[in-house]
C-alpha positions as CSV (number, residue, x, y, z in Angstrom):
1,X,-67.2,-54.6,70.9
2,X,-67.4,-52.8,67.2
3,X,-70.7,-50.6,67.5
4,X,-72.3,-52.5,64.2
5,X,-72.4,-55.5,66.4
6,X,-73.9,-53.3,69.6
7,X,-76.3,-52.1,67.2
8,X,-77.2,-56.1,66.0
9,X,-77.5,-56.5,69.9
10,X,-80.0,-53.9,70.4
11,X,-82.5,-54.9,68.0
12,X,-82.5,-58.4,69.7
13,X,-83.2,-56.8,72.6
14,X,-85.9,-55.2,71.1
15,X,-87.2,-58.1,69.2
16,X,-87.4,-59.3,72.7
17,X,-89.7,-56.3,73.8
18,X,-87.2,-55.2,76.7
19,X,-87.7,-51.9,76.0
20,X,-86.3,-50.1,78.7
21,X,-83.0,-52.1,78.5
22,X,-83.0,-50.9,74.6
23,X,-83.5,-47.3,75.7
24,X,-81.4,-47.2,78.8
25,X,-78.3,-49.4,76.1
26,X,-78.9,-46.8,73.3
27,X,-78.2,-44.1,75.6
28,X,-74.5,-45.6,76.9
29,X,-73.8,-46.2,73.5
30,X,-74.7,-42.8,72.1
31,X,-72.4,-41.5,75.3
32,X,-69.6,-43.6,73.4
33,X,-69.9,-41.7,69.7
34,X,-70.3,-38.8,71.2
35,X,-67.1,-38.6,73.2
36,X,-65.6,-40.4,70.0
37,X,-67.0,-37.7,68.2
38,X,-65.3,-34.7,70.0
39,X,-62.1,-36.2,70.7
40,X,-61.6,-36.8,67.0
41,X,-62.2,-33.3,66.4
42,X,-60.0,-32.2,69.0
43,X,-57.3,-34.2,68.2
44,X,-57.2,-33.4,64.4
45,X,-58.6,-29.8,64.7
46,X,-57.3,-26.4,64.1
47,X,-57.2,-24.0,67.2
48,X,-60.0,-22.1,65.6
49,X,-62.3,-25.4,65.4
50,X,-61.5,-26.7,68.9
51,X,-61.6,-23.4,70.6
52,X,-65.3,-23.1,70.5
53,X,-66.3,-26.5,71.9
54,X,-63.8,-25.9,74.8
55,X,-65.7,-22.6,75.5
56,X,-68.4,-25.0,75.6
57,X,-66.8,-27.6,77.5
58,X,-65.6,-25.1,80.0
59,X,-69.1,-23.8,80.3
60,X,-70.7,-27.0,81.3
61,X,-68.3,-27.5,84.2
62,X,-67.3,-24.6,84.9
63,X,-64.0,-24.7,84.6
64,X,-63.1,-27.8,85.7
65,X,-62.5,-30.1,83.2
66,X,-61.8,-30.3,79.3
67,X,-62.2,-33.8,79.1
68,X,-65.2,-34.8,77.3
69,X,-64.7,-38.3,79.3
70,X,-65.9,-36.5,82.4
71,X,-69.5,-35.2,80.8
72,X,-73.1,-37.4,81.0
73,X,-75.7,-37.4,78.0
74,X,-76.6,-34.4,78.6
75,X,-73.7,-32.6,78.7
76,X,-72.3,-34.5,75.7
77,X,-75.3,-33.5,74.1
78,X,-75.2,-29.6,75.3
79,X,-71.6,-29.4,73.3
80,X,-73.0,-31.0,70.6
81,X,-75.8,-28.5,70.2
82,X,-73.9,-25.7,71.1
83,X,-70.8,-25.4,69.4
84,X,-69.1,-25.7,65.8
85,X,-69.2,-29.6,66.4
86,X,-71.5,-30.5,64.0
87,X,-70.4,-28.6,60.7
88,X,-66.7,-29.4,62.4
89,X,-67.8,-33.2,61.5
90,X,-70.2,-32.5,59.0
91,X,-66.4,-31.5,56.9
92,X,-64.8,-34.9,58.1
93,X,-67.3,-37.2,56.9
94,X,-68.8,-37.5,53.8
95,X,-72.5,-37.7,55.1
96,X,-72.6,-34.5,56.0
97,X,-74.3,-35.3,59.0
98,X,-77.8,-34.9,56.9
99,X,-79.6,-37.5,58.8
100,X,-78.3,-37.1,62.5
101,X,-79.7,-32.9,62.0
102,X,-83.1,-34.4,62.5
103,X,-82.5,-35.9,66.0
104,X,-84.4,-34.8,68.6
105,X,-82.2,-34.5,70.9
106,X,-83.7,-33.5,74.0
107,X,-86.7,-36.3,73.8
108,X,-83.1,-38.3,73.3
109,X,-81.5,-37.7,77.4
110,X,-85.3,-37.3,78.4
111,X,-86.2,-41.3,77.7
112,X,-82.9,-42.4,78.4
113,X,-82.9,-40.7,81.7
114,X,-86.6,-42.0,82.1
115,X,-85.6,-45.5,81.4
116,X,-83.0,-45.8,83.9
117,X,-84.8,-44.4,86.7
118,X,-87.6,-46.5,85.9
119,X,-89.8,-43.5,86.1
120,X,-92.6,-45.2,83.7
121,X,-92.2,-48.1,81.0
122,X,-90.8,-47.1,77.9
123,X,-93.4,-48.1,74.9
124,X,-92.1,-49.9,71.9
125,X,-92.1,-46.8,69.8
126,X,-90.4,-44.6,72.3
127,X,-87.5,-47.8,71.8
128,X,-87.6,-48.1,68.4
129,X,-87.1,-44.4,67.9
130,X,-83.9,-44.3,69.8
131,X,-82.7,-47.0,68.3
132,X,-83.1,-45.3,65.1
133,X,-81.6,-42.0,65.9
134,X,-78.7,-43.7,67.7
135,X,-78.5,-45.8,64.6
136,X,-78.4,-42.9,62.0
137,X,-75.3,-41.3,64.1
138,X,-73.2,-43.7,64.1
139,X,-73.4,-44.4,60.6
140,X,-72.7,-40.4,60.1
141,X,-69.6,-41.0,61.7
142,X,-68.7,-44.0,60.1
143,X,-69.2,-45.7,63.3
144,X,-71.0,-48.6,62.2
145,X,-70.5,-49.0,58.6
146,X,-70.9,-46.2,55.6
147,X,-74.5,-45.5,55.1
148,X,-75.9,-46.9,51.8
149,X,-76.3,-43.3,50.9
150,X,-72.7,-43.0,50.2
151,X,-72.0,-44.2,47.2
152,X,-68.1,-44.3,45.3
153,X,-67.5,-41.3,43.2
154,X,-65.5,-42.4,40.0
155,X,-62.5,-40.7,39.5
156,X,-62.9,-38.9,35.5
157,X,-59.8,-37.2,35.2
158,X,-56.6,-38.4,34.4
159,X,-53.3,-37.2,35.9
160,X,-50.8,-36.1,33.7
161,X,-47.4,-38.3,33.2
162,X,-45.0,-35.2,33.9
163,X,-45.8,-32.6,36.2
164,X,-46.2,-29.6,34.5
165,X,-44.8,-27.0,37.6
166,X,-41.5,-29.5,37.9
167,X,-41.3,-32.2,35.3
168,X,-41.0,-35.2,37.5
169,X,-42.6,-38.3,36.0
170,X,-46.1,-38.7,38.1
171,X,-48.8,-41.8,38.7
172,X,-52.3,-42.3,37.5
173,X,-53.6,-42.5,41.4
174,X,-51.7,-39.2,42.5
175,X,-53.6,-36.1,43.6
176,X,-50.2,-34.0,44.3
177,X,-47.1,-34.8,43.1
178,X,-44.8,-35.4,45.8
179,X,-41.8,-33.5,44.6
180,X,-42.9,-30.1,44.6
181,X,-46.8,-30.0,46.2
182,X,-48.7,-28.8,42.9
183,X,-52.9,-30.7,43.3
184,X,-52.8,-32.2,39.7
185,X,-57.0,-31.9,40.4
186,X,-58.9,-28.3,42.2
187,X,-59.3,-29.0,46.0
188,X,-62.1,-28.7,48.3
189,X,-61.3,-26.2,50.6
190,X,-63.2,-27.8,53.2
191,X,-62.8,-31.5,53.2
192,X,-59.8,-31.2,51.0
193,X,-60.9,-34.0,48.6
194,X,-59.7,-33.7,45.1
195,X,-62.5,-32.1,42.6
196,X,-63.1,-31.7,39.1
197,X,-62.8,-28.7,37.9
198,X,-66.0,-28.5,36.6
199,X,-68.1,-29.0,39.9
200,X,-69.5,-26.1,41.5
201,X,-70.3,-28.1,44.5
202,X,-68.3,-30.5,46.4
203,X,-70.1,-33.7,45.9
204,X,-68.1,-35.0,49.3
205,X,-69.3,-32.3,51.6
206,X,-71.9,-30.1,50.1
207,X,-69.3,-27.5,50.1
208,X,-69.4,-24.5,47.2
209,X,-65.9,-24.7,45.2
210,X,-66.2,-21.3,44.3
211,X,-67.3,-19.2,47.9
212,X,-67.5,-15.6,46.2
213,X,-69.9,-17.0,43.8
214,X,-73.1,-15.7,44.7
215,X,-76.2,-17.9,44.1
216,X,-78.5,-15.4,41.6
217,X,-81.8,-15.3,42.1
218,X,-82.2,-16.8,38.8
219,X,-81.2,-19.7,40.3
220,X,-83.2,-19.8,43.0
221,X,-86.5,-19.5,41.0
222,X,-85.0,-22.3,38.7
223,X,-84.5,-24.6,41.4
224,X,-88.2,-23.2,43.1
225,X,-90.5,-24.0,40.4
226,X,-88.8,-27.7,40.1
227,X,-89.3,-28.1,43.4
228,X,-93.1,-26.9,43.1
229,X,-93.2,-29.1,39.9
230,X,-91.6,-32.3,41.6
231,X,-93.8,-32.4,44.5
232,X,-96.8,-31.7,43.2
233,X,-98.2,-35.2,43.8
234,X,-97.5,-34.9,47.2
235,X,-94.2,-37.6,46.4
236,X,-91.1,-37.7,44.8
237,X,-89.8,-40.3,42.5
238,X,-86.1,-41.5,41.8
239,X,-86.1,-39.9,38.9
240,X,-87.2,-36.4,40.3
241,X,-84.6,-36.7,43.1
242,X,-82.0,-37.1,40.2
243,X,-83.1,-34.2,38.4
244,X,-83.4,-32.0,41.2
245,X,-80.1,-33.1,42.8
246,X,-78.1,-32.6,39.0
247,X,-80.3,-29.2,39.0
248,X,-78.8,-28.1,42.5
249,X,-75.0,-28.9,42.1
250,X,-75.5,-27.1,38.2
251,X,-76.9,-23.7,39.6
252,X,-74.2,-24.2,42.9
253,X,-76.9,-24.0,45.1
254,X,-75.3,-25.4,48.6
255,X,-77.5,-28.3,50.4
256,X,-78.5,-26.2,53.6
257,X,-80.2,-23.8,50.9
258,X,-81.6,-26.3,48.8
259,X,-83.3,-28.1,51.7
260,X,-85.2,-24.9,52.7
261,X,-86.3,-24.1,49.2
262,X,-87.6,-27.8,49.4
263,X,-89.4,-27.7,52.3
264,X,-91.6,-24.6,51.6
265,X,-92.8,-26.4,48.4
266,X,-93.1,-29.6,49.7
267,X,-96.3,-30.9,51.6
268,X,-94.8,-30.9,55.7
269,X,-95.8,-34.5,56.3
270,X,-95.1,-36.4,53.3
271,X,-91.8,-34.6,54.3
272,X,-91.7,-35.5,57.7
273,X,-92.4,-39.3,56.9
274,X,-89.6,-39.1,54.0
275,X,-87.4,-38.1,56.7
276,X,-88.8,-41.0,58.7
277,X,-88.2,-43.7,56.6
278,X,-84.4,-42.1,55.4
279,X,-83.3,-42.8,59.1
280,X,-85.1,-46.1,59.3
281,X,-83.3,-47.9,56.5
282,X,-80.1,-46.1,56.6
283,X,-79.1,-49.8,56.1
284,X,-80.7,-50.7,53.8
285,X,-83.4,-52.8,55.6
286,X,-87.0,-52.2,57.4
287,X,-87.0,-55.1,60.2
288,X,-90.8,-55.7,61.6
289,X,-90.4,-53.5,64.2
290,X,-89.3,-50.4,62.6
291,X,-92.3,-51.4,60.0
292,X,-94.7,-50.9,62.8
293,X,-93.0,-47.5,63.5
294,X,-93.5,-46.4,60.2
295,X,-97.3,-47.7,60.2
296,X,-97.2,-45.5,63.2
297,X,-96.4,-42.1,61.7
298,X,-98.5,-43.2,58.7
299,X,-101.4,-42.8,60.9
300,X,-100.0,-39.8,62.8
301,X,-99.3,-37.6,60.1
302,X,-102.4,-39.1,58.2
303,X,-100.5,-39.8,54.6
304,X,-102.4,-41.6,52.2
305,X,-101.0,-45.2,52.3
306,X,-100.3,-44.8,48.1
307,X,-98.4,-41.9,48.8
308,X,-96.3,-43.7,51.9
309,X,-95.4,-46.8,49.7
310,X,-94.3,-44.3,46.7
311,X,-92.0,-42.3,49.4
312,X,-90.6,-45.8,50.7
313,X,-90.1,-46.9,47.4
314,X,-88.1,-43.4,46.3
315,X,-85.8,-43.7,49.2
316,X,-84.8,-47.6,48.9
317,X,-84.5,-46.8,45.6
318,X,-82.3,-43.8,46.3
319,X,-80.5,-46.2,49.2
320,X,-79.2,-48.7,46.1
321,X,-80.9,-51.7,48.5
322,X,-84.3,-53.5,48.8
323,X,-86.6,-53.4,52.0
324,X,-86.8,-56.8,53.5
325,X,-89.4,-56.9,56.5
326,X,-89.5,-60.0,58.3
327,X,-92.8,-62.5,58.9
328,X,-95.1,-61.2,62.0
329,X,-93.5,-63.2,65.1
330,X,-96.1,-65.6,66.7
């Protein structure tokens, strides 16, 4: 069964308030990706990629076995954590794996592991979060669907009709011409998607065209003070997001660097609850119970319900979709 349909079976199991059958099926699903996951890598990678996560594997079992078949939750989730896995798949798919860094997975095997051994009932939240973070992987791997965050980059430049290195006449759609290997368009050296050869960050992957360019601190402060400026409020608007994310690939300031900057100007838990709500409508859509999850960390982190709706409304914005969030069942 295609995981977008597992996933469409989940929720009416949780609709259903079985939450323990929700918790104990996200987990054998999530066991699924994940072995999908490595054996993708392992099968495409370079020596130098797979090495590490055989350490890993090798590790775990001491020795026994390289299979990733033969590992449980936790020890899919140990090679996960511990090796290059994650920036390994982070440079085969175009989410960069953004939203599946905020898992947390150890609370992930713990209620899995305490739903099948019945140890005490699993609350609604405990389900719905699973269901979320199992949700959010699979669509980082493409497992399910591309998230709606991934959106079609046009292609601006146009190839030329005679290769210049060899003369053959070329195509409109070609990225190399076939008779003698020369990219009519710079490469990412990472994902190896065509670029433009004015980018200074590959919109694909986050990676930085140029690596021996050094970010100046120039650059830094730039991208600091809008920050600062943007969340100010407490929230950031569609049009901020824009600004700062044209800001950040103009100054070649790579993602895992912008996100810090961010977060030591942003308030922590209208960042937290932005996070939130990314991973609950990766889809596109905020079904009743994930709305009650939400109203949930609302009151946890104690965010002024103005400021929550602005965040939503940022991030459905930012998803190209609108919310829908069903009647209250009877």
């Amino acid at each position: 069964m295609p995981f977008a349909e597992k996933i469409r079976d989940i929720q009416d199991l949780l609709e259903k308030e079985k939450y323990d059958t929700v918790v104990a099926e996200c987990g054998s699903i999530m066991e699924d990706a994940l072995r999908r996951a490595i054996n993708d890598v392992l099968q495409d990678g370079a020596p130098q990629v797979c090495r590490p996560i055989f350490d890993v594997m090798d590790k775990i079992n001491k020795g026994n076995s390289r299979k990733p078949l033969n590992l449980n939750l936790g020890e899919l989730v140990g090679v996960y954590q511990n090796s290059n896995l994650v920036e390994a798949l982070s440079k085969k798919y175009t989410s960069n794996f953004k939203l599946s860094r905020s898992i947390d997975w150890k609370l992930f095997v713990e209620w899995r592991n305490k739903a099948i051994h019945h140890r005490s009932p699993t609350t609604e939240l405990e389900a719905t979060q699973m269901l979320i973070w199992l949700r959010v992987f699979l669509y980082d791997c493409e497992l399910a669907g591309e998230p709606k965050t991934v959106l079609a980059i046009k292609r601006k430049i146009k190839v030329p009709k005679y290769c210049d290195s060899c003369n053959q006449k070329t195509k409109s759609n070609w990225n190399f011409c076939p008779f003698c290997g020369k990219a009519f368009l710079p490469v990412c050296k990472s994902c190896r998607r065509p670029l433009e050869s004015s980018w200074k960050i590959c919109p694909y992957c986050e990676h930085p065209v140029n690596m021996s360019r050094s970010i100046s601190p120039n650059s830094i402060s730039e991208y600091t003070c809008a920050c600062n400026g943007a969340w100010m409020d407490g929230i950031i608007n569609p049009c901020e997001r824009r600004i700062l994310d044209k800001m950040r690939i103009r100054l070649g300031i790579p993602l895992d660097v912008a996100q810090e900057i961010e977060k030591s100007c942003a308030p922590q838990t209208s960042l937290q609850y932005y996070c939130c709500v990314e991973a609950v409508a990766i889809d596109g859509v905020i079904t009743y119970k994930e709305r009650r999850f939400l109203e949930s960390k609302i009151h946890e982190l104690n965010i002024d319900p103005w400021v929550a709706k602005e965040i939503e409304a940022s991030v459905m914005t930012k998803y190209q979709s609108s919310a829908t969030c069903p009647a209250t069942p009877e």
